[in-house]
C-alpha positions as CSV (number, residue, x, y, z in Angstrom):
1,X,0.0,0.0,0.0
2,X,2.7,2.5,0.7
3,X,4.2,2.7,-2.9
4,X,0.3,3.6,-4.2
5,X,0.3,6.1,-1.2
6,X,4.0,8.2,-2.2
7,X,3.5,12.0,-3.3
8,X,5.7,11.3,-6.3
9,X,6.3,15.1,-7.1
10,X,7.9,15.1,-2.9
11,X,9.6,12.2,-3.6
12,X,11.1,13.4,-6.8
13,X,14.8,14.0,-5.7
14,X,14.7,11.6,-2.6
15,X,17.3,9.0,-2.8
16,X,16.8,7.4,0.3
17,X,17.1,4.0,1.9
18,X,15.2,3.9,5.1
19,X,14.9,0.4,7.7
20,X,11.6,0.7,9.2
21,X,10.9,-1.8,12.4
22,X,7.9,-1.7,14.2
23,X,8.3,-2.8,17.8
24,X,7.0,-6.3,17.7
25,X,6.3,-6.3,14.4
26,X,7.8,-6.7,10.5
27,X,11.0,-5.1,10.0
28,X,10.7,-3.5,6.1
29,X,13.3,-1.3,4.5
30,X,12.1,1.2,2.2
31,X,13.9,2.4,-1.4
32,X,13.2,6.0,-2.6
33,X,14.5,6.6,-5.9
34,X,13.1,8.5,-9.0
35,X,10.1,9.5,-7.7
36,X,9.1,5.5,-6.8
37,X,8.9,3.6,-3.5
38,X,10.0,0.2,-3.2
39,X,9.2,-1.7,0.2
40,X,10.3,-5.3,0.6
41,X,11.4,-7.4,3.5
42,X,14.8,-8.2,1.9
43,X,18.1,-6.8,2.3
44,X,18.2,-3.4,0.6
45,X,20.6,-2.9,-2.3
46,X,22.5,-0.7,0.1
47,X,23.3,0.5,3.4
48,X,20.1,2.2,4.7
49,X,21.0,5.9,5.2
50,X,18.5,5.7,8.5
51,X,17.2,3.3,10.6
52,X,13.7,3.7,12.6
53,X,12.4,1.9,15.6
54,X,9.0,2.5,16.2
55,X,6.1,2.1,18.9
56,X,3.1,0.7,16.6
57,X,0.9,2.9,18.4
58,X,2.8,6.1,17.9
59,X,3.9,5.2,14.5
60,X,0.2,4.9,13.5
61,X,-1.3,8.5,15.0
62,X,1.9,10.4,13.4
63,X,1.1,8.4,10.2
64,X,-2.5,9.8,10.5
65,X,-1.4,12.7,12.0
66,X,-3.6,12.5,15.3
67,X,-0.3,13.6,17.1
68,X,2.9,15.4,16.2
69,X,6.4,13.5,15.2
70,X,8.1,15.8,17.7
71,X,6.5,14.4,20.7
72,X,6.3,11.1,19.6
73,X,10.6,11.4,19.2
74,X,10.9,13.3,22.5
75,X,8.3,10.0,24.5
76,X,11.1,7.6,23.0
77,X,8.3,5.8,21.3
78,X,9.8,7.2,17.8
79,X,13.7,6.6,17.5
80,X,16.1,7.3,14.3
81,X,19.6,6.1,14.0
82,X,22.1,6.0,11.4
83,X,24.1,7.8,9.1
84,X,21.5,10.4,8.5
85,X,18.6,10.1,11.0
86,X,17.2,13.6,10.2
87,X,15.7,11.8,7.1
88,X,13.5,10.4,9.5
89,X,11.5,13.1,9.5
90,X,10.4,13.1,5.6
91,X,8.3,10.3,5.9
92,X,5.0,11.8,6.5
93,X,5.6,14.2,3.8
94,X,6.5,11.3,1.1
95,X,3.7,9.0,2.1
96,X,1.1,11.5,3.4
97,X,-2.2,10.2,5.7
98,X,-4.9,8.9,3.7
């Protein structure tokens, strides 16, 4: 569902690998490039520039944006790691809510 849901002019110049894990749940990585999102369960054809650990809970109202990213970050139940963590933070605006 999430490639059908990418704003592919936001998403235009986005080369980005991202590994999503939801807290007891799947672990996906996510391939932005040329404006098209690729989600598998496999290892990515590189190193993922940022890694996200995520509360299921959390990661679902700052999906649907029922509560800010900030405070979900600052309550720990949002985390980012890796070589560029602030990437993070352009995932609601390359998959915006339904």
């Amino acid at each position: 569902m999430m490639p059908l849901a990418l704003d592919r002019a936001a998403a235009r110049d986005v080369d980005l690998v991202l590994d999503l894990t939801v807290r007891r749940g799947p672990r996906l990585f996510l391939t932005f490039r040329d404006a098209a999102l690729t989600v598998t369960r496999d290892t990515p054809p590189r190193t993922p520039d940022c890694r996200v650990s995520a509360d299921p809970v959390a990661f679902l109202l700052v999906a649907f944006h029922r509560t800010p990213q900030w405070l979900a970050i600052a309550r720990g139940h949002l985390r980012a790691t890796g070589r560029r963590p602030w990437l993070a933070t352009r995932l609601t605006h390359l998959i915006p809510s339904p």
